[in-house]
C-alpha positions in Angstrom: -29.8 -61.6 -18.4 -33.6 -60.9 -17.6 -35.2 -62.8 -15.5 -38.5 -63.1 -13.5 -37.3 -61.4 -10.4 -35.7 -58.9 -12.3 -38.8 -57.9 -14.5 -41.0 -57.8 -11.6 -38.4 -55.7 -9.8 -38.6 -53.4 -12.9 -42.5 -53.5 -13.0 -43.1 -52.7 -9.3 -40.8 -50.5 -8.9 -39.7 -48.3 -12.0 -36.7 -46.9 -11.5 -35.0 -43.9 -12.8 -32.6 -44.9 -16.1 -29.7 -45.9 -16.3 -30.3 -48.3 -13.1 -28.2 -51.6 -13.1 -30.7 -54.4 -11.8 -28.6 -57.9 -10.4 -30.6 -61.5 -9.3 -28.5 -62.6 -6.4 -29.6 -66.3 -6.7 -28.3 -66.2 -10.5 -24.9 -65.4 -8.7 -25.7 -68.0 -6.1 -26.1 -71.0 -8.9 -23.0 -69.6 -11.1 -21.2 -70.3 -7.5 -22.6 -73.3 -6.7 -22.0 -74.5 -10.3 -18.6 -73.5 -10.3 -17.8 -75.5 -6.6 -19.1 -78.6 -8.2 -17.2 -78.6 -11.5 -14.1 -77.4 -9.9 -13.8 -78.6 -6.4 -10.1 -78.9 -6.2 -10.3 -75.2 -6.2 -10.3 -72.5 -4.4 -12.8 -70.1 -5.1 -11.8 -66.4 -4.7 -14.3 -63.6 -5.8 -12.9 -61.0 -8.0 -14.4 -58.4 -6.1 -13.8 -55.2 -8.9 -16.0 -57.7 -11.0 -19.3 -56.3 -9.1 -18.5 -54.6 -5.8 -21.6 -54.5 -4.1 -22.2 -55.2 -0.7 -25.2 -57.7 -1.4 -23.0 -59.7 -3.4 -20.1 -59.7 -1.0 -22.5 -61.0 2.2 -24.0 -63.4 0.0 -20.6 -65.2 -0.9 -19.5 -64.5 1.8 -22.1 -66.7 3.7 -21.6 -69.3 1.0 -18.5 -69.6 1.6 -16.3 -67.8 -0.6 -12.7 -66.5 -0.6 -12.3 -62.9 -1.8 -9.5 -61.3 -4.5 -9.7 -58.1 -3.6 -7.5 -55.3 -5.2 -7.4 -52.0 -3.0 -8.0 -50.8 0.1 -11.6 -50.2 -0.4 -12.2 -53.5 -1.4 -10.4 -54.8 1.8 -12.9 -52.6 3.7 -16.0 -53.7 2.0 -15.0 -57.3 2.5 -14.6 -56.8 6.4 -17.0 -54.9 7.0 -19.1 -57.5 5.6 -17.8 -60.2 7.9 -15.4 -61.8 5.6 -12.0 -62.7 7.7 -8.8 -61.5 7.0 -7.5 -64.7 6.1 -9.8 -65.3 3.3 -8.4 -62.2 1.3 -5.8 -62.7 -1.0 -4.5 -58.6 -2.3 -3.9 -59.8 -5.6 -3.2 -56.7 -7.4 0.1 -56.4 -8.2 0.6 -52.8 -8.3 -0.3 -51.3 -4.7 0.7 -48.2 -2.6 3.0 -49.9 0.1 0.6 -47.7 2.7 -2.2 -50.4 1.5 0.0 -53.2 2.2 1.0 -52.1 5.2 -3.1 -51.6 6.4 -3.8 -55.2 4.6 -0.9 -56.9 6.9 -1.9 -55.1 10.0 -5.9 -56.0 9.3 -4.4 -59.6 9.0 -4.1 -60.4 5.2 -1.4 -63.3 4.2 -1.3 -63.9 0.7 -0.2 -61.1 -1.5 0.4 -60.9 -5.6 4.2 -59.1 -7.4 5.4 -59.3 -10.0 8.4 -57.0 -10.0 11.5 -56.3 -7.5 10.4 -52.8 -6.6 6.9 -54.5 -5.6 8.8 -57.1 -3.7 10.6 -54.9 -1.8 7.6 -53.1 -0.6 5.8 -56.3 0.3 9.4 -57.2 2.2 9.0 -53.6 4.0 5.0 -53.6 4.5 4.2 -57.3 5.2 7.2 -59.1 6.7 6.9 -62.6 6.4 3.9 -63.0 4.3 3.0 -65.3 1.6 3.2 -63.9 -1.9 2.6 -65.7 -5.4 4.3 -63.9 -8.7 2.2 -63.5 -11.3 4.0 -64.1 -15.1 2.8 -63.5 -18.7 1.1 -66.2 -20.7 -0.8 -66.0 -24.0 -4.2 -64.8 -24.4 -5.7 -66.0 -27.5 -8.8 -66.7 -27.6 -9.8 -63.9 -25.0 -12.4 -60.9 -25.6 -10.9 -59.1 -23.2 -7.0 -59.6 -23.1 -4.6 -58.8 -20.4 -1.3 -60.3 -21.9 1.4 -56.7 -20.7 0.2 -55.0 -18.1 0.1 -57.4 -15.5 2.8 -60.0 -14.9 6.4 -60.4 -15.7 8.2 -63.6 -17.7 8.4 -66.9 -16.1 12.4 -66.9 -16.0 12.3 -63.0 -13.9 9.8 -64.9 -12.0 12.0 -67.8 -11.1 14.4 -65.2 -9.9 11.9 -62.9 -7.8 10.5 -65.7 -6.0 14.3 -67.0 -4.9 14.3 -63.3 -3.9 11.4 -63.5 -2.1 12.7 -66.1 0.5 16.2 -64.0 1.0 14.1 -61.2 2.0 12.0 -62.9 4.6 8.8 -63.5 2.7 7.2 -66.7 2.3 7.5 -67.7 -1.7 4.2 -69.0 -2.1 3.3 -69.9 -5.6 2.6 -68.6 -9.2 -0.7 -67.0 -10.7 -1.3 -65.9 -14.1 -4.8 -64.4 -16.0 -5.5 -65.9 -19.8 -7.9 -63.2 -20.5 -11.0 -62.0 -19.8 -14.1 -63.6 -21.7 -11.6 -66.6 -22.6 -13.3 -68.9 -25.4 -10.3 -71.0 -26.0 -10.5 -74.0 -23.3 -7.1 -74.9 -24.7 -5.6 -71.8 -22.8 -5.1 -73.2 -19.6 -3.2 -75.9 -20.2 -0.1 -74.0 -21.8 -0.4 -71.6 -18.7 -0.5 -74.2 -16.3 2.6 -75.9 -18.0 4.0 -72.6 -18.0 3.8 -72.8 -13.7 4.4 -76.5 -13.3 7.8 -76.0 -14.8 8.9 -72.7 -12.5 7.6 -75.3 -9.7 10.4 -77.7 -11.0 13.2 -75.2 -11.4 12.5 -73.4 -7.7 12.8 -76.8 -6.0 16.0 -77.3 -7.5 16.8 -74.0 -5.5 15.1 -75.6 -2.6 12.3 -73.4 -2.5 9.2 -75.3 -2.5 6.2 -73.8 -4.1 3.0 -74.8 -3.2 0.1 -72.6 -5.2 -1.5 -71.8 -8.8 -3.7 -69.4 -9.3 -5.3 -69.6 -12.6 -7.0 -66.7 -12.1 -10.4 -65.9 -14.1 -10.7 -65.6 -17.9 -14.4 -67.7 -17.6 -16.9 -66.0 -19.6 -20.3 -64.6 -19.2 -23.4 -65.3 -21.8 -23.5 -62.5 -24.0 -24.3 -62.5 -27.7 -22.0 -65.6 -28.8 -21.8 -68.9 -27.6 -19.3 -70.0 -25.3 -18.6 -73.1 -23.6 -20.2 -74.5 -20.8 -18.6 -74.1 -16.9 -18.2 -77.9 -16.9 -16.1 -77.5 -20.2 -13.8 -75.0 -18.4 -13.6 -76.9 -15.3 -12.6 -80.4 -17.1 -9.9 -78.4 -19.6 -8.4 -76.8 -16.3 -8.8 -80.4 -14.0 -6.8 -82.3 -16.9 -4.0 -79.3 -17.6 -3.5 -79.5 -13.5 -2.8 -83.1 -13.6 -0.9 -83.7 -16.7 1.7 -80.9 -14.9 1.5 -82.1 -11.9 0.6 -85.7 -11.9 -0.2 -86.8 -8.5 1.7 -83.7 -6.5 -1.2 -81.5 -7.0 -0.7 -78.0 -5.7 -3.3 -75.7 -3.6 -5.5 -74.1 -6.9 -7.1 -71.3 -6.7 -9.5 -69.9 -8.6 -10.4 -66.0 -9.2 -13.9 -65.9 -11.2 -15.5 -62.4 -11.5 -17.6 -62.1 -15.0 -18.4 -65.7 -15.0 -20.5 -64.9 -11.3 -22.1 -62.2 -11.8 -22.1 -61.4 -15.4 -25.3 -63.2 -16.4 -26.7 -61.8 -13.7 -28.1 -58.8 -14.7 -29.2 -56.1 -16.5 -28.7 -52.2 -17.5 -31.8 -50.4 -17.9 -31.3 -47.6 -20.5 -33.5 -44.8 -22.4 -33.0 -43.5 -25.4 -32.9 -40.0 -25.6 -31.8 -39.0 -28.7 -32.1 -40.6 -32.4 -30.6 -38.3 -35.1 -28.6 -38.1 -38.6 -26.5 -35.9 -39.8 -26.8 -35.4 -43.4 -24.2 -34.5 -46.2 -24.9 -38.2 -47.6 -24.5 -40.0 -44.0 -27.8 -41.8 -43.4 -26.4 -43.7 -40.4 -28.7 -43.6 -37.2 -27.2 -41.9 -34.1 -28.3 -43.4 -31.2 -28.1 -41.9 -28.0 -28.7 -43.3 -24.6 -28.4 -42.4 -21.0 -25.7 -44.7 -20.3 -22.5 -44.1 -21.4 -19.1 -45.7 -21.6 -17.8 -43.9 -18.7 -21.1 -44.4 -16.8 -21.4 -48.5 -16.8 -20.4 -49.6 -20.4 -16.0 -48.9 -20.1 -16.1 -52.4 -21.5 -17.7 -51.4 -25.2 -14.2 -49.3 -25.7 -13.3 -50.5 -29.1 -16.2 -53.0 -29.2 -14.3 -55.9 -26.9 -17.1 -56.6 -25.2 -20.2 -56.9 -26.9 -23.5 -56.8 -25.2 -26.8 -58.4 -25.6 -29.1 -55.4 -26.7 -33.1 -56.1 -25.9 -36.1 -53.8 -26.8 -39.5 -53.5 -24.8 -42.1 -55.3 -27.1 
């Protein structure tokens, strides 16, 4: 999104394309927004959403938690005065080497959602928290993430029993409904989904006392999509027709629905051309490429506002 400061940023300054320009206090309201709608939550960063220093130090002093998912991340978050204890390594796949630098840093709250990954997180980080992170539907989602992450709620039941004989600390459940979610209705099956492997753990005497409903809110783009508040109310009344009044710890992982309004890519084009033999399609060609700031055009599942000078 343009805005004043960005477009006198541009003016003054002219920078070499393709330059990425964000408006921290757009991030700063899209926070502030979020903490109101949602206060029962949690609010944990998705760091790989925009890692930029700036951005860190700015939640940071705002209060934000921080989802981080790599060593680097870790780093960048420290160095940047966030505690250890408001870092939660939520990728699920991580070299046990990381896990053992997280723990020693002082990092609690870790994401599986396999045995192998338990058994690392048993070796690396003895006695931590961890959540499992299970499969739910996508539909609805630009941007869905329904395989590669996460396992099904019934393994999940049996990792997290797992968990506890192996010393860990079997914290809760998370789960992701998609990126650039436009279905509000999502949540509610998801969170339904975790309320019931809450019921069948304390039947096993294991008392689970976390969701994580991950991110999924969207950014403005070219479409309309609901509202924040709209999000916030669908998620409020899932959590307490599942839960009733035993309400867990929720936390929330937003990353596009921070900083994704927040900016722009500056581009040139460098290059309009046909190529003939009865093809009168325009080739356009920019300095920005899919590798080089646009990965999330691949297949056209994200699909950008476009904006011309003039």
């Amino acid at each position: 999104m343009m805005t004043q400061r960005i477009n006198r940023f541009l003016a003054e300054n002219r920078p070499e394309t393709p330059c990425l320009v964000v408006d921290l206090d757009v991030i700063a309201e899209a926070y502030d927004l979020l903490r109101w709608y949602l206060p029962l939550a949690s609010v944990y960063y998705a760091v790989k959403a925009n890692p930029a220093p700036q951005i860190v130090a700015m939640l940071e002093r705002k209060g934000a938690n921080f989802d981080v998912a790599s060593r680097g991340e870790i780093e960048l978050c420290l160095t940047n005065g966030v505690a250890a204890d408001r870092l939660s390594f939520g990728n699920t796949i991580k070299k046990e080497k990381d896990i053992v630098f997280a723990h020693q840093a002082g990092l609690r709250l870790f994401a599986f959602d396999s045995a192998p990954e338990l058994d690392k997180l048993a070796r690396a980080a003895p006695g931590a928290r961890v959540f499992c992170r299970i499969l739910v539907t996508c539909d609805g989602a630009e941007w869905p993430l329904s395989r590669k992450f996460g396992c099904a709620p019934d393994m999940a039941v049996g990792l997290l029993r797992r968990a506890r004989d192996l010393g860990l600390d079997p914290y809760g459940v998370s789960f992701h409904v998609g990126s650039q979610q436009t279905d509000l209705g999502q949540w509610d099956g998801a969170i339904g989904a975790a309320a019931r492997m809450f019921s069948l753990l304390a039947e096993a005497d294991i008392e689970l006392r976390m969701v994580n409903i991950g991110g999924g809110f969207p950014a403005h783009y070219r479409g309309d999509v609901p509202a924040i508040d709209g999000y916030a109310h669908a998620v409020m009344v899932a959590v307490t027709r599942h839960f009733g009044n035993q309400l867990p710890e929720i936390i929330a992982e937003p990353g596009r629905s921070l900083v994704g309004d927040a900016g722009i890519i500056q581009s040139e084009v460098v290059l309009i051309s046909e190529k003939g033999g009865g093809d009168h399609r325009r080739w356009v060609y920019l300095d920005v490429g899919k590798f080089n700031g646009l990965a999330e055009t691949m297949d056209e599942s994200i699909k950008y506002r476009i904006a011309t000078p003039g």
